[in-house]
C-alpha positions as CSV (number, residue, x, y, z in Angstrom):
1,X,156.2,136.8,19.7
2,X,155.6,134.0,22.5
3,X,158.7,133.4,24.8
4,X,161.1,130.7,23.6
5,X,164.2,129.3,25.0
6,X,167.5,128.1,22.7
7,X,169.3,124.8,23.7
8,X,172.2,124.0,21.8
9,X,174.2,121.2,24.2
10,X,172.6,118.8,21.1
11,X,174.9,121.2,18.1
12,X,175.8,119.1,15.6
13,X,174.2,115.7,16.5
14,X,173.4,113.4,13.5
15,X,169.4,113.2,13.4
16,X,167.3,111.3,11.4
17,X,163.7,112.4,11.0
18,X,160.7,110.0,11.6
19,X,157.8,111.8,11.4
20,X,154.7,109.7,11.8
21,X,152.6,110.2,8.6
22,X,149.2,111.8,10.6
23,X,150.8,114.8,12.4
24,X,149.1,117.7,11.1
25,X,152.0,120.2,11.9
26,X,154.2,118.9,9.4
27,X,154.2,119.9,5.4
28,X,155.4,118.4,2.6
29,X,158.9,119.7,2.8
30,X,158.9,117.7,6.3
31,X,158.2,114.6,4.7
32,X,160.3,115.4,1.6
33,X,163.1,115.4,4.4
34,X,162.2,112.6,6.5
35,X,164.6,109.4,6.5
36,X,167.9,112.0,5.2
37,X,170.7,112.6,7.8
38,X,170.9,116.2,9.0
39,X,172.5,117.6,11.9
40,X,170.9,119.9,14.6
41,X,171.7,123.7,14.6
42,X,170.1,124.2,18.1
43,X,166.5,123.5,20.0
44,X,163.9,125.7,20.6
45,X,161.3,125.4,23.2
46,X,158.3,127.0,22.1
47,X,155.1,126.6,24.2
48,X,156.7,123.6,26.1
49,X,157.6,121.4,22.4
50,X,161.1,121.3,21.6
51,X,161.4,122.1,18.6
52,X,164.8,120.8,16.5
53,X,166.2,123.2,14.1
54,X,167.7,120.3,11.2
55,X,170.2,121.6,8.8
56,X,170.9,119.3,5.5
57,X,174.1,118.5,3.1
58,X,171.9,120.9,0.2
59,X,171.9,123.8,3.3
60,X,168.3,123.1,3.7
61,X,167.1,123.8,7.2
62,X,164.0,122.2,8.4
63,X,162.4,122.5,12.1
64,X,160.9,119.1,13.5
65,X,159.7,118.2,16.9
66,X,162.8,116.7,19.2
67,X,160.7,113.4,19.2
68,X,160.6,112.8,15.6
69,X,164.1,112.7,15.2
70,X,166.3,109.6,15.5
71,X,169.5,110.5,17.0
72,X,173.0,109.3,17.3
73,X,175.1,111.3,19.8
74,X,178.2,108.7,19.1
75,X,178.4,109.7,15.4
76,X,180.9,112.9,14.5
77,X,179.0,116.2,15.2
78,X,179.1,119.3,12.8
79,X,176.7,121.1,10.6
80,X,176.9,122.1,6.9
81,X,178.6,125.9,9.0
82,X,181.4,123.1,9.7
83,X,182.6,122.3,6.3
84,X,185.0,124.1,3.9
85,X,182.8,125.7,1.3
């Protein structure tokens, strides 16, 4: 496994994806995501991309680069871990 580094100062910021449409990393369950509000779980640098772990209301989680995702620090933070089941 290649050396990665965790971030989580960003926990439970409201993100948006905006994936452009021609990055080839991305699948469909990207795009099937992109434009929903999730939160962030943490960051992961892996091979110098930052990679944003996204977690959505239906529990799905869904990695994205840090720069595809529109972010609003001044909104409440909190993941789906946050909520009363």
């Amino acid at each position: 496994m290649s050396g990665h580094r965790h971030q989580t100062p960003l926990r439970g910021t409201k993100a948006i994806p905006r994936p452009p449409a021609e990055r080839g990393d991305y699948t469909a369950v990207n795009y099937r995501y992109a434009g929903e509000t999730g939160h962030i779980h943490e960051v992961v640098t892996i091979a110098g991309k930052q990679l944003a772990k996204v977690g959505f209301d239906d529990r799905k989680i869904v990695y994205y680069l840090l720069e595809d995702l529109e972010l609003d620090a001044a909104a409440p933070r909190g993941t789906f871990h946050d909520k009363a089941p």
